[in-house]
C-alpha positions as a Markdown table, in Angstrom:
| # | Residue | x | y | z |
|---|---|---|---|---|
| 1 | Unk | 43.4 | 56.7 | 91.9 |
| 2 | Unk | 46.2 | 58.1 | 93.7 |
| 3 | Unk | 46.8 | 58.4 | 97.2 |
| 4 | Unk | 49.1 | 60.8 | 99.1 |
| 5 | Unk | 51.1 | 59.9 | 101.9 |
| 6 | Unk | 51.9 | 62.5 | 104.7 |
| 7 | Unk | 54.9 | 62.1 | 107.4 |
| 8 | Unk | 53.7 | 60.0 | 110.2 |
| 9 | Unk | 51.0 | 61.1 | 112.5 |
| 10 | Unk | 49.4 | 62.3 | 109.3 |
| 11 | Unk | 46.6 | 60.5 | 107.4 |
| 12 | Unk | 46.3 | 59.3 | 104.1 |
| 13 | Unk | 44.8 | 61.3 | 101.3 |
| 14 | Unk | 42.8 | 59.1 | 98.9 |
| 15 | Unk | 39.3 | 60.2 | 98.2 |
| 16 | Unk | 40.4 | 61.7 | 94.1 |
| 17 | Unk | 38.7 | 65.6 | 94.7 |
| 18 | Unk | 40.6 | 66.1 | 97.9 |
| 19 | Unk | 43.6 | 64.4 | 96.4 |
| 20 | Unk | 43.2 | 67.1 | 93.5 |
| 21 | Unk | 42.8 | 70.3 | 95.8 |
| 22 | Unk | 45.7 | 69.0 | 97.8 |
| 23 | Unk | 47.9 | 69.0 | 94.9 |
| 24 | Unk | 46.8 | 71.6 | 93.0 |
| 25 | Unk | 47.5 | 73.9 | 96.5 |
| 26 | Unk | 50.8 | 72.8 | 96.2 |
| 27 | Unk | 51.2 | 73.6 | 92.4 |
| 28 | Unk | 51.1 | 70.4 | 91.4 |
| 29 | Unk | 48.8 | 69.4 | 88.3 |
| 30 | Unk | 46.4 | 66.3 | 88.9 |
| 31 | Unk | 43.4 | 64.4 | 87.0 |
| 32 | Unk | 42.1 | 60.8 | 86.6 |
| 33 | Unk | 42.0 | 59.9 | 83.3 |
| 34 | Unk | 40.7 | 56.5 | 82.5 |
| 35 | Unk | 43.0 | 54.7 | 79.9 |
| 36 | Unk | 40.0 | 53.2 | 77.2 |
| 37 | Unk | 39.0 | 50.1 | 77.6 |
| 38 | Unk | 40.1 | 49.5 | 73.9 |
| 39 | Unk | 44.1 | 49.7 | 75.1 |
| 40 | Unk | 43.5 | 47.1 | 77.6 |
| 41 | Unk | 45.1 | 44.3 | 75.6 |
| 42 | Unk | 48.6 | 46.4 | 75.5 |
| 43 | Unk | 48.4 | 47.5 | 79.1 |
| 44 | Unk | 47.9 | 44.3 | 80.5 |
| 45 | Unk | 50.8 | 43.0 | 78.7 |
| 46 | Unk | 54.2 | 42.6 | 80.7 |
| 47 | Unk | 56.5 | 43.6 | 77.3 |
| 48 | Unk | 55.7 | 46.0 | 74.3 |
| 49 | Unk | 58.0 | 46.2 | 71.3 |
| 50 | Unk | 58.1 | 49.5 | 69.6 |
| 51 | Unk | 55.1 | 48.8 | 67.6 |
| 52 | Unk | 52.9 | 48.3 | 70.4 |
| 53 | Unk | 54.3 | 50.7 | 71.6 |
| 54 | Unk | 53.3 | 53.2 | 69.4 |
| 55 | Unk | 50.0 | 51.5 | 68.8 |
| 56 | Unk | 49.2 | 52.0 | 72.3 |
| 57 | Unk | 50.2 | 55.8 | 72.1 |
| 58 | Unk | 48.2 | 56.2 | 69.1 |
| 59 | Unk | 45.0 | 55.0 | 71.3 |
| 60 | Unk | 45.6 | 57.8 | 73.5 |
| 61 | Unk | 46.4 | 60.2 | 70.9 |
| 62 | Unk | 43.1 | 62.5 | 72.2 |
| 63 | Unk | 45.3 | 63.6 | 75.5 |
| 64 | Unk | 48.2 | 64.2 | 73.4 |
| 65 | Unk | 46.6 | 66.5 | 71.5 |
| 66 | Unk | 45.0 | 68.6 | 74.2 |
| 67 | Unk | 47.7 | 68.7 | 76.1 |
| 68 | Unk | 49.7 | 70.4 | 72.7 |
| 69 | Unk | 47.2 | 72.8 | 72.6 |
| 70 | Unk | 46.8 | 73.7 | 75.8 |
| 71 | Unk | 50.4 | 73.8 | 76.9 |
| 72 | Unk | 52.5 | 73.9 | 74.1 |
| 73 | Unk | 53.8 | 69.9 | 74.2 |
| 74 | Unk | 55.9 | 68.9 | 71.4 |
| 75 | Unk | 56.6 | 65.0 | 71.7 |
| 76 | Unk | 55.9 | 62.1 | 74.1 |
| 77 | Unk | 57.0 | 58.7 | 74.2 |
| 78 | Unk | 56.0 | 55.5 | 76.6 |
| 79 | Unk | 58.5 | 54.1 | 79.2 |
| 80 | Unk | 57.7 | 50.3 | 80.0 |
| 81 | Unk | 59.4 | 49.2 | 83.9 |
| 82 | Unk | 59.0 | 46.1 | 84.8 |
| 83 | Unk | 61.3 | 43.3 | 87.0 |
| 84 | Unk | 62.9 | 41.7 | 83.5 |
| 85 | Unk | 64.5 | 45.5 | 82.0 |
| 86 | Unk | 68.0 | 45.2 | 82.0 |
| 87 | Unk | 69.4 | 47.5 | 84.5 |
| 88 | Unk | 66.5 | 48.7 | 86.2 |
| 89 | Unk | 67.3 | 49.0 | 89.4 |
| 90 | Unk | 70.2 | 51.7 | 87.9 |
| 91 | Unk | 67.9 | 53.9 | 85.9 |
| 92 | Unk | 66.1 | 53.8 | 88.9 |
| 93 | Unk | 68.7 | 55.2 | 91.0 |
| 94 | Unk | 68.4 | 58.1 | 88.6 |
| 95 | Unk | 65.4 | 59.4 | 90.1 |
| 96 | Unk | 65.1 | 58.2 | 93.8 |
| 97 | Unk | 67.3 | 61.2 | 95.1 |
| 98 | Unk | 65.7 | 64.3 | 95.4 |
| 99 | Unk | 66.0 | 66.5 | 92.2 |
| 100 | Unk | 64.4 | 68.7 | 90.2 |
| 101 | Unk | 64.1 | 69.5 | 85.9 |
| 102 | Unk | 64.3 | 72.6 | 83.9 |
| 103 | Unk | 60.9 | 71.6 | 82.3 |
| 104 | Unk | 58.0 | 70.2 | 83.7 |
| 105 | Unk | 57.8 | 66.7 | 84.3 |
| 106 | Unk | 54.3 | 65.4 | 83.0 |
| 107 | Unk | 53.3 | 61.9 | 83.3 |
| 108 | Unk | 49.9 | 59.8 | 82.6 |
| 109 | Unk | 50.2 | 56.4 | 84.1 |
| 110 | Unk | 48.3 | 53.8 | 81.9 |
| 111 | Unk | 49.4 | 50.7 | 83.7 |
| 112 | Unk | 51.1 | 49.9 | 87.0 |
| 113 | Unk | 52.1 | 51.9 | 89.8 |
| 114 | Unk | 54.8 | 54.2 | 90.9 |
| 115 | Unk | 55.6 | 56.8 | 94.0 |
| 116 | Unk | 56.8 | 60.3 | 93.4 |
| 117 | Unk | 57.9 | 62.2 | 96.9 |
| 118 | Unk | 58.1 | 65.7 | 97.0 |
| 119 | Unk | 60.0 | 68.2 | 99.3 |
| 120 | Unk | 58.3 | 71.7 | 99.2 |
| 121 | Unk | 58.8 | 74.4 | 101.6 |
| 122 | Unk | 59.8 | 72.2 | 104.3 |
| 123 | Unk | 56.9 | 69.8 | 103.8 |
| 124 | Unk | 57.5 | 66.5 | 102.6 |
| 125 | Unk | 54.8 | 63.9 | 101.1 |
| 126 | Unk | 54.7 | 61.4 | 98.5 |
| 127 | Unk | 52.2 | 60.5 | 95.8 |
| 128 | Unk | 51.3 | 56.9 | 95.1 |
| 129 | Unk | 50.0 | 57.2 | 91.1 |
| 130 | Unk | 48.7 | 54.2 | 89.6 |
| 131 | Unk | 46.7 | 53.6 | 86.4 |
| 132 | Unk | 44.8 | 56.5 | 85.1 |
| 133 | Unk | 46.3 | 58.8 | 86.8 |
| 134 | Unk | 47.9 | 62.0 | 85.2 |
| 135 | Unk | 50.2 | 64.4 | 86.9 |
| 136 | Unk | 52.4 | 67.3 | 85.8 |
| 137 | Unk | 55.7 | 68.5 | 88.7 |
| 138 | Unk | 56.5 | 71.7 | 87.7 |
| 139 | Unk | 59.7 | 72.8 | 86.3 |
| 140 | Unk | 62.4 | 73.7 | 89.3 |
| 141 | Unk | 59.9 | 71.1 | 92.0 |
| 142 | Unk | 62.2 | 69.5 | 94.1 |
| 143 | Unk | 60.7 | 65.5 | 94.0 |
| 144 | Unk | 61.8 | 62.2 | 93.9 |
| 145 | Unk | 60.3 | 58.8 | 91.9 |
| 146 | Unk | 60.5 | 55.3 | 92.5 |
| 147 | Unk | 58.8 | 52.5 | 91.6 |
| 148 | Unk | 56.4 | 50.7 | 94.4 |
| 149 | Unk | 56.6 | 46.6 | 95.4 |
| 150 | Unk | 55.2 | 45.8 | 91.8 |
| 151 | Unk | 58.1 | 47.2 | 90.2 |
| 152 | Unk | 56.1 | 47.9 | 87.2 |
| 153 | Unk | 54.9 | 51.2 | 85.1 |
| 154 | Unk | 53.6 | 51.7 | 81.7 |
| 155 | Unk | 53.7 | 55.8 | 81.4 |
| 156 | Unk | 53.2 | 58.5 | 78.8 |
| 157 | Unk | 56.1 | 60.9 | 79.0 |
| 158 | Unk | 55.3 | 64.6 | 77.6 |
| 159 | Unk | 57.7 | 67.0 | 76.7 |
| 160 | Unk | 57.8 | 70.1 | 75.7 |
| 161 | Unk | 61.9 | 70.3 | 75.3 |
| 162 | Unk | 63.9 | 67.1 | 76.2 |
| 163 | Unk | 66.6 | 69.3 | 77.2 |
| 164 | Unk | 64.9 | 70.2 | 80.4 |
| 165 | Unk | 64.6 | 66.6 | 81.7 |
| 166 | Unk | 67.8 | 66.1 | 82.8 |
| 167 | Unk | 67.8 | 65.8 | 86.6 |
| 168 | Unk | 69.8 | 68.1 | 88.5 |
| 169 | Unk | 70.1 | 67.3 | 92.5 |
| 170 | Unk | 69.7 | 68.8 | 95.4 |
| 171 | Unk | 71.1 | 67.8 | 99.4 |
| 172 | Unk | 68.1 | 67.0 | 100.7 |
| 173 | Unk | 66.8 | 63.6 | 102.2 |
| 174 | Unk | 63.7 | 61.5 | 101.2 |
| 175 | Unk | 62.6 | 60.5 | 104.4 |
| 176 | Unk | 59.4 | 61.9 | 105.3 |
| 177 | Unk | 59.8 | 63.8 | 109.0 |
């Protein structure tokens, strides 16, 4: 379940219905959706080739298909982070300054862990997602992502136009005063 994390002096969110409302307050689309049981032996796995890939996609076909109804998705794909991809720590360094997308940037986390940090009208806060979790920025959201300690993600990317995930970035600072 996630957990957000408030600029010190500030507790820790973690309980999942207040984790919700905090988001949701704040625009921010969250909901814990366990990964089935039946995907397990892909999850768990450090490496997928592309037809586990797809194999494990397929198992979680059912939230693909609500979210195309419901908001108009077109594609998805999985991205696999761990310690051993090549250049890591680069594509990384994508996505740990503060930017924002055109489109909105929806993500269900079926292994691993990851932070995203946002900076909203002067409030800053990060949000620790780990398996199960799903959460959708909204286009134009100044945030940030990183991986945690683990170094390691397994997450369902949905788009509805790849064009809009390109980041663009914004002066701004991470650090959470």
């Amino acid at each position: 379940m996630a957990t957000i994390i408030q600029k010190p002096g500030l507790p820790e969110i973690k309980d999942n219905t207040e984790v919700k409302s905090f988001l949701n307050k704040r625009g921010i689309e969250y909901d814990h959706w366990p990964v089935p049981s039946a995907s397990n032996p892909l999850t768990d796995k450090l490496t997928l080739v592309d037809d586990e890939k797809e194999a494990l996609l397929k198992n979680l076909d059912n939230r693909f298909e609500t979210l195309k109804e419901k908001e108009g998705y077109q594609s998805r794909d999985l991205i696999v982070l761990h310690p051993q991809v090549p250049g890591l720590n680069e594509m990384l360094a994508k996505f740990d300054k503060v930017h924002y997308h055109t489109d909105d940037e929806v993500r269900y986390i079926v292994d691993g862990s990851g932070i995203f940090g946002f900076a909203l009208s002067g409030e800053k806060f990060l949000v620790r997602v780990e398996k199960d979790d799903f959460i959708s920025v909204p286009k134009n959201t100044n945030h940030w992502f990183t991986l945690d300690e683990n170094k390691r993600i397994k997450a369902v990317r949905y788009f509805q136009d790849m064009s809009g995930w390109v980041p663009n970035y914004v002066e701004e600072t991470t650090a959470l005063v």
